[in-house]
C-alpha positions in Angstrom: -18.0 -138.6 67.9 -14.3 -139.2 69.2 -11.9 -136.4 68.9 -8.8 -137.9 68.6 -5.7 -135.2 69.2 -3.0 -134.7 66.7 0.2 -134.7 67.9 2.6 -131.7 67.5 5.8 -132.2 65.9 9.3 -132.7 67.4 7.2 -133.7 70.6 8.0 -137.4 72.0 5.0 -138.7 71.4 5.5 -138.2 67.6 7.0 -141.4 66.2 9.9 -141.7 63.8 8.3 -141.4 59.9 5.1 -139.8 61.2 4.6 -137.1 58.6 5.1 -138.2 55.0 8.0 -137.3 53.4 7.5 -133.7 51.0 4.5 -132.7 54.0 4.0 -128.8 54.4 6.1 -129.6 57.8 9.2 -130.4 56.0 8.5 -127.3 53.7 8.1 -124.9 56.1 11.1 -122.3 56.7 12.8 -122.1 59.8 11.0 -118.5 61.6 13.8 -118.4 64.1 16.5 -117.6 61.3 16.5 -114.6 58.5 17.2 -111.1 58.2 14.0 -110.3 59.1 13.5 -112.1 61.9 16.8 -110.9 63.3 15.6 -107.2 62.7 12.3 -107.4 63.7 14.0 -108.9 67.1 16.7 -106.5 66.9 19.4 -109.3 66.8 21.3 -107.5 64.2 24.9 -107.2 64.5 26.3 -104.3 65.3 29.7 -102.6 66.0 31.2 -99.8 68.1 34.3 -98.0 67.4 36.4 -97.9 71.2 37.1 -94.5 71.0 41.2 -94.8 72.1 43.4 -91.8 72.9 45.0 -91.6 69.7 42.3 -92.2 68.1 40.5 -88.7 69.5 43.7 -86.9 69.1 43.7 -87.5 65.1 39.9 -86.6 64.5 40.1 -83.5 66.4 43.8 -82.7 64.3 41.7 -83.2 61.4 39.1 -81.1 62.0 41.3 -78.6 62.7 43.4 -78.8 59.8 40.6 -79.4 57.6 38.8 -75.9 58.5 42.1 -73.6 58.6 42.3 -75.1 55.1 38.7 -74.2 53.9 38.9 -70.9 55.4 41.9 -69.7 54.2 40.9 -71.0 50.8 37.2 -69.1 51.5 39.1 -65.8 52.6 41.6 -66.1 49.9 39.1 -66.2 47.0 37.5 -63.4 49.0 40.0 -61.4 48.7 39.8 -61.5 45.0 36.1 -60.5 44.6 36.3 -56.9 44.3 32.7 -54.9 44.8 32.5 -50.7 44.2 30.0 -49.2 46.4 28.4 -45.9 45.5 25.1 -44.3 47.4 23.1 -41.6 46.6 19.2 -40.2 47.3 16.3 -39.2 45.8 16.6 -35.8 44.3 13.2 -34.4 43.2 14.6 -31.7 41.4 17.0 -33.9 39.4 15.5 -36.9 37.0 19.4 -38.0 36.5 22.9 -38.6 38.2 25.9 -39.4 36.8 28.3 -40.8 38.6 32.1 -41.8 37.7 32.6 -45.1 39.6 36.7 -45.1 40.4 39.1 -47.2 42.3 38.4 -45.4 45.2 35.0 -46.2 45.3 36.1 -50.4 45.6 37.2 -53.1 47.9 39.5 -54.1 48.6 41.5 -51.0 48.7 44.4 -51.6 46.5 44.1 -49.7 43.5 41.6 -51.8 41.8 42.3 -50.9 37.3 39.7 -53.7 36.6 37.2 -56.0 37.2 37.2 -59.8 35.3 34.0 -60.5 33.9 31.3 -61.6 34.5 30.2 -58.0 36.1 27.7 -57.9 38.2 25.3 -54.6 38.7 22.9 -54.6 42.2 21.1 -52.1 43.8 21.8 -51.8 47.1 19.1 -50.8 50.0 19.9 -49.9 53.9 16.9 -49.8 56.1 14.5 -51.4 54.1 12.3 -54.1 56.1 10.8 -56.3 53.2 10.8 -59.2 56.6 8.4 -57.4 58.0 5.1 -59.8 58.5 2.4 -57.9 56.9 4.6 -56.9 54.0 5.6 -60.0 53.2 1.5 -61.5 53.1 0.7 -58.5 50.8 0.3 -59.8 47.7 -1.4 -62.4 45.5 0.4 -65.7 43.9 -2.6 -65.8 42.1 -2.1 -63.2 40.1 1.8 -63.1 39.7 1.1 -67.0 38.5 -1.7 -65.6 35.4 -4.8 -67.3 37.4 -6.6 -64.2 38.2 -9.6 -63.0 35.8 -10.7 -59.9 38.5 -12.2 -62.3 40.9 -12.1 -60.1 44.8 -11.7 -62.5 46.7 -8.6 -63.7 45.2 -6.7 -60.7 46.4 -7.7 -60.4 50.1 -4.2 -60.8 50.8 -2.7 -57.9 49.3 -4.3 -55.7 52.3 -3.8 -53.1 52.2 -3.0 -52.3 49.2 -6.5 -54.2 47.0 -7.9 -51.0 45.1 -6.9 -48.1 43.5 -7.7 -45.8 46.5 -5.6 -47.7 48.4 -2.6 -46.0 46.6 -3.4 -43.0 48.4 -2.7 -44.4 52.7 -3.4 -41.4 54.2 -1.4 -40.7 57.1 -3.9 -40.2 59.8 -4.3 -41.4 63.2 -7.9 -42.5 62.8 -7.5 -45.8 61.4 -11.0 -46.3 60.4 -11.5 -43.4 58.5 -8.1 -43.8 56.6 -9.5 -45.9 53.7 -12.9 -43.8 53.8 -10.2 -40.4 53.4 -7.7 -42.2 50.7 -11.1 -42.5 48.6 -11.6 -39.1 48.8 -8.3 -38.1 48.1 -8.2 -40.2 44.8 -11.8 -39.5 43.9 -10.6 -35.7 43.6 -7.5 -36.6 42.0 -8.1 -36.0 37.8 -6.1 -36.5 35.1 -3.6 -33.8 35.5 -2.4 -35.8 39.0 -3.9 -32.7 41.0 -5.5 -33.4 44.4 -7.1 -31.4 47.5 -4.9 -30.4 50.3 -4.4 -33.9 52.3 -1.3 -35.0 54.8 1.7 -36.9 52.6 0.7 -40.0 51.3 2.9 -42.7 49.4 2.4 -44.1 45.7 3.7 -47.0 43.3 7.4 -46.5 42.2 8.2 -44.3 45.6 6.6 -41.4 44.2 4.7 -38.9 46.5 2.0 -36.1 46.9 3.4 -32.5 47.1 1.4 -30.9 49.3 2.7 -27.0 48.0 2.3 -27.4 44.4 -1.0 -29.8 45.0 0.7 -32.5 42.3 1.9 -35.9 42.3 5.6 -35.9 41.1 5.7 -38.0 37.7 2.3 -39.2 37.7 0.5 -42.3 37.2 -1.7 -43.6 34.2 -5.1 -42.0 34.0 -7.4 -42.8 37.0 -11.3 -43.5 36.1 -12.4 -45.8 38.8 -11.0 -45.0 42.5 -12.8 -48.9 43.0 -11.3 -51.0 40.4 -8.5 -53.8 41.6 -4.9 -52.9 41.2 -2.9 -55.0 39.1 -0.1 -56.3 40.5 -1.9 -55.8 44.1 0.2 -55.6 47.4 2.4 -53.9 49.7 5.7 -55.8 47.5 4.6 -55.1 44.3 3.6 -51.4 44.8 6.7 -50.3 46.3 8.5 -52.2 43.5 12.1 -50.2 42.7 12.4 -48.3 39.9 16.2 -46.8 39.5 17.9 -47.7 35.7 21.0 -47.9 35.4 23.3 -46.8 32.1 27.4 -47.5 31.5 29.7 -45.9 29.9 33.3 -46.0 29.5 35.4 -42.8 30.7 36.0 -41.9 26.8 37.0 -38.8 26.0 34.2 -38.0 24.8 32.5 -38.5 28.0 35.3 -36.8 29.9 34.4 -33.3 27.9 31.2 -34.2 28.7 30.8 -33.9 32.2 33.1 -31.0 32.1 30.5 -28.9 30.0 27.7 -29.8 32.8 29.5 -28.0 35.2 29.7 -28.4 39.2 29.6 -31.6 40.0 27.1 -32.4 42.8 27.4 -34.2 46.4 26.3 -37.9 46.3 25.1 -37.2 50.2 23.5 -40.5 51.9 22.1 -38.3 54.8 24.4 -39.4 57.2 24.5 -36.5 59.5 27.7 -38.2 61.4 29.3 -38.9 57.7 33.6 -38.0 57.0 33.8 -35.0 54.9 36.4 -36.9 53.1 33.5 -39.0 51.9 31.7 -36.5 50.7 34.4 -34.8 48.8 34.8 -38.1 47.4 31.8 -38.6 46.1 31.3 -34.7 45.1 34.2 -35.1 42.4 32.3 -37.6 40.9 28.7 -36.9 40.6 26.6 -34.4 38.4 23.1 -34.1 38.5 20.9 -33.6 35.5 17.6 -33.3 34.0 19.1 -35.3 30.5 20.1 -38.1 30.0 23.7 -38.9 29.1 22.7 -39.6 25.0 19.8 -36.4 24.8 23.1 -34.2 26.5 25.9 -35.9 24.1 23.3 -34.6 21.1 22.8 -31.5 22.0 26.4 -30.5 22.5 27.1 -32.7 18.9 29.0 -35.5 20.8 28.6 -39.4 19.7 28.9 -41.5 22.9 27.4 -44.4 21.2 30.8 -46.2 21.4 31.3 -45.7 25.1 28.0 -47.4 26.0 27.6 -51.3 27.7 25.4 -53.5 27.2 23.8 -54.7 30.4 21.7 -58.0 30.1 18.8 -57.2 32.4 16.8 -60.2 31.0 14.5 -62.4 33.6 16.5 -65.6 32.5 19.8 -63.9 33.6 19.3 -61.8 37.1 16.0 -64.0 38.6 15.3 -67.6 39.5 14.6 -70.3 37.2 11.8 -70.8 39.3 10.4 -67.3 39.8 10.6 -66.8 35.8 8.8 -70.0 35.3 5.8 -69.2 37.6 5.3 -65.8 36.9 2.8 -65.0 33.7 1.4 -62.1 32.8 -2.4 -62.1 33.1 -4.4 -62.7 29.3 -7.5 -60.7 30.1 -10.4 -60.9 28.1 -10.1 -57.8 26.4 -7.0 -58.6 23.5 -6.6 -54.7 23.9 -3.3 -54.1 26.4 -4.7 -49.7 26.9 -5.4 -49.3 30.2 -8.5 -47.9 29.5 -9.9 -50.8 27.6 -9.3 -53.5 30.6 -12.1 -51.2 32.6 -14.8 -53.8 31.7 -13.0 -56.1 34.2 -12.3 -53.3 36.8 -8.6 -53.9 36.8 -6.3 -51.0 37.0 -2.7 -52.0 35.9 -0.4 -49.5 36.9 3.3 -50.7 36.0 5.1 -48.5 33.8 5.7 -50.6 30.3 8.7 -48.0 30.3 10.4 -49.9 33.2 8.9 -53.2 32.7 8.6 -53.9 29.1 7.3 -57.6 29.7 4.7 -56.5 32.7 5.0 -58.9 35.4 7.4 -61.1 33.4 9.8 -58.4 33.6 13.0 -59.8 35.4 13.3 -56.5 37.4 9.9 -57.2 38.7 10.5 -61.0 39.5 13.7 -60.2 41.5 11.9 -57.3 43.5 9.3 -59.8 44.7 11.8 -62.3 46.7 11.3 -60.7 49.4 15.1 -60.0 51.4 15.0 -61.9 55.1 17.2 -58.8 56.4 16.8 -55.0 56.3 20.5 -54.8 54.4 20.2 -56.3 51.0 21.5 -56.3 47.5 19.3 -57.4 44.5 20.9 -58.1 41.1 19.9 -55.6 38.7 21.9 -56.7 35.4 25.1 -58.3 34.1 27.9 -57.5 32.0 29.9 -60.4 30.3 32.7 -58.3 29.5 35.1 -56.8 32.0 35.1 -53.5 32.8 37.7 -50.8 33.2 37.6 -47.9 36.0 36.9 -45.4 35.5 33.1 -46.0 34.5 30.1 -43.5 33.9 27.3 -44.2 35.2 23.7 -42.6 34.4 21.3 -43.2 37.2 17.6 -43.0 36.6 17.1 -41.9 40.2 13.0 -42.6 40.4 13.0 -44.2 43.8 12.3 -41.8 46.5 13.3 -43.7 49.8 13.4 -40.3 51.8 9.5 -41.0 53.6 10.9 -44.6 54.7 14.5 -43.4 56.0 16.1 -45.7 53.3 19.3 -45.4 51.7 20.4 -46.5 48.3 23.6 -47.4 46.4 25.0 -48.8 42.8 27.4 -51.5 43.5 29.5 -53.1 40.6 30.9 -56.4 41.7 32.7 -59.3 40.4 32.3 -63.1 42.1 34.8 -66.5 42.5 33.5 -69.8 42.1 32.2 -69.7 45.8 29.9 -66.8 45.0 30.1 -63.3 46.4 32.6 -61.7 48.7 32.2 -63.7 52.5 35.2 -62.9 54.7 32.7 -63.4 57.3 32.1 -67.4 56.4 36.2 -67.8 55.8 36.6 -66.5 59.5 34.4 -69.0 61.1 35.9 -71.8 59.1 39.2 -70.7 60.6 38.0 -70.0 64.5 36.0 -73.6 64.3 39.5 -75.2 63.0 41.8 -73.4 65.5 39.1 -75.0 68.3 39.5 -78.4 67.2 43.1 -78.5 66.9 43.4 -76.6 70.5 40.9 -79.5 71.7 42.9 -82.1 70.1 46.5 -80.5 71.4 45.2 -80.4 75.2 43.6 -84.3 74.2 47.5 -84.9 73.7 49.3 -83.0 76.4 47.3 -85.0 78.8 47.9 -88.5 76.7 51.9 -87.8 77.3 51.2 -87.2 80.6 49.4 -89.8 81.4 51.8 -93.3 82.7 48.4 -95.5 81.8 48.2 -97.3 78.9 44.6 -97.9 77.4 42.9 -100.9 78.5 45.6 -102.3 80.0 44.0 -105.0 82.7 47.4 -104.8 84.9 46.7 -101.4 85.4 43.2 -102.0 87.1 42.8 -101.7 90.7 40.1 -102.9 92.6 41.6 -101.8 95.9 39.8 -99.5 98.2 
């Protein structure tokens, strides 16, 4: 058999007319041209700005100008956001506080009358480490999502706070006997919240064990089963806070009122190094009480009806769209919501329906569990749509004890711009990263006048030695 070779085209031994007219050669696109083929090369054009003098002098002017600007707008806007800051502690002996929030308790310190709506109302804590790393793992997404029927081993995460016992942490220094001793301490526990003589040990909502009268200050729902799983489990969840918070406008009748309760009361934060002015300040304003503001106003045959605001503390208003979407409350099997009745599954759910109407869903409980990255933080407690003259009453609910962790806690009414919240801090840094730039570009154009060289100007080349 004879092979006989086929010539390859645009070579000289192809002759004129060899391939027939409409031929795949004829058809076939020229590889050597394209987008494509230039990128896949990396032939693409490309340009560079040359970076002249004048050119550097400008951007760095800019800058400069352009970040004075923003933070004198961001410290202007600021200054506008006022924010009244008032702490007090846990008082066992006291349920209530009232507090009369005045101009001296705001910033800035110009004799703030009023604050614009919308109001908002936060809790503020000092101290508090919710960062810390086996805090924030303590607790179970499948439960604050409605996926969890009981199953155990759902809820490994909320070490070390799974079961009931676990309420009770013993303070020991054995470690391993610490769980075995909080099981003893809440199997001797019985309805009445009485318990044997153990060292201090911490509960949901802040509250504690007193050792000298051998009860638990405001205690929990009935305990049958030391074993069974708490619901909402984890470290978050069980130190949840618990202050309310009532306003009321400094009526008259709310004026006579506080007269008739007497002395008022220091609003001490436990500052040993604290100004006495401070704590005259705050002792003007502050009463404490075993009644609330409306069961007081009865009994002396007062109507404050009138002076109260109405806070909106729902989830849709003070927590993220996000949060309130993923949290669901848990549909057990049982359609009866009695604690008692949901001991078939072993569950124990603790939260008082008092504080959180709606359970997990409840908007104080969704903001509580976004955990705070520093150990100073504010959490948004409600909001008033209305503004709000000072003076204001205030009735404090004061269930959060935050003496065992060194904690402090305040009431904070504050206002907001179209930025946010007040940031001095962020205006500052605006202005010290503008003043750079145009000190950078001013040198840039002491040493361009200077200079007797023009740029890229051949003549001025030497190549001299």
């Amino acid at each position: 058999m004879n092979i006989v070779p086929v010539p390859m085209e645009g070579s000289a031994a192809v002759p004129t007319g060899y391939y027939p007219s409409g031929s795949a050669s004829h058809t076939r696109p020229d590889s050597s041209s394209g987008v494509k083929h230039s990128y896949l090369h990396e032939r693409l054009q490309s340009s560079s700005i040359a970076m002249s003098p004048v050119c550097v002098i400008v951007t760095f002017v800019a800058i400069g100008c352009l970040f004075i600007t923003l933070g004198a707008t961001i410290m202007a806007l600021s200054g506008d956001v006022v924010h009244c800051v008032v702490p007090y502690e846990y008082s066992g002996e006291a349920v209530y506080r009232w507090v009369k929030v005045t101009s001296k308790d705001c910033e800035p310190e110009n004799g703030v009358e009023e604050l614009k709506e919308p109001v908002y109302v936060y809790y503020q804590l000092e101290d508090f480490y919710q960062n810390h790393r086996k805090y924030v793992k303590s607790r179970s997404d499948a439960q604050l999502e409605g996926n969890w029927r009981g199953q155990e081993s759902m809820i490994k995460n909320c070490e070390p706070r799974r079961n009931v016992f676990d309420l009770f942490d013993v303070e020991t220094d054995d470690a391993t006997r610490r769980k075995e001793r909080s099981k003893h301490t809440c199997d001797a526990l019985d309805r009445t919240g009485q318990g044997p003589d153990e060292p201090t040990y911490t509960l949901p909502y802040g509250r504690t064990f007193n050792k000298s009268t051998q009860t638990i200050d405001q205690p929990l729902p009935p305990i049958e089963n030391c074993d069974a799983l708490l619901y909402p489990c984890g470290l978050i969840a069980t130190t949840v806070f618990t202050d309310s918070y009532r306003l009321y406008d400094a009526t008259q009748e709310m004026d006579n009122l506080t007269a008739s309760e007497g002395s008022p009361a220091p609003l001490a934060t436990g500052d040993e190094d604290e100004d006495e002015d401070d704590e005259e300040k705050y002792a003007e304003n502050a009463w404490l009480s075993n009644e609330t503001v409306a069961e007081a106003a009865e009994r002396a045959g007062v109507s404050v009806a009138a002076a109260a605001r109405k806070v909106d503390t729902r989830a849709e208003t003070i927590a993220w769209k996000a949060d309130v979407e993923r949290f669901k409350n848990i549909k057990f099997d049982h359609e009866e919501s009695d604690v008692a009745k949901r001991r078939g599954l072993d569950v124990y759910s603790w939260l008082d329906k008092n504080l959180f109407a709606d359970g997990i869903m409840s908007g104080h409980f969704i903001v509580w569990m976004r955990t705070a990255g520093l150990p100073h933080f504010r959490k948004l407690w409600g909001k008033l749509d209305t503004k709000v003259t000072l003076p204001i009453y205030v009735e404090i609910h004061n269930n959060y004890n935050t003496s065992q962790s060194s904690s402090k806690k305040s009431f904070v009414l504050a206002t907001a711009s179209w930025l946010g919240g007040r940031n001095v801090h962020l205006g500052i840094a605006y202005v010290v990263v503008g003043c750079l730039a145009f000190f950078i570009g001013l040198i840039f154009l002491i040493q361009h006048m200077r200079s007797n060289k023009s740029h890229a100007d051949t003549i001025q080349l030497s190549w001299g030695g």
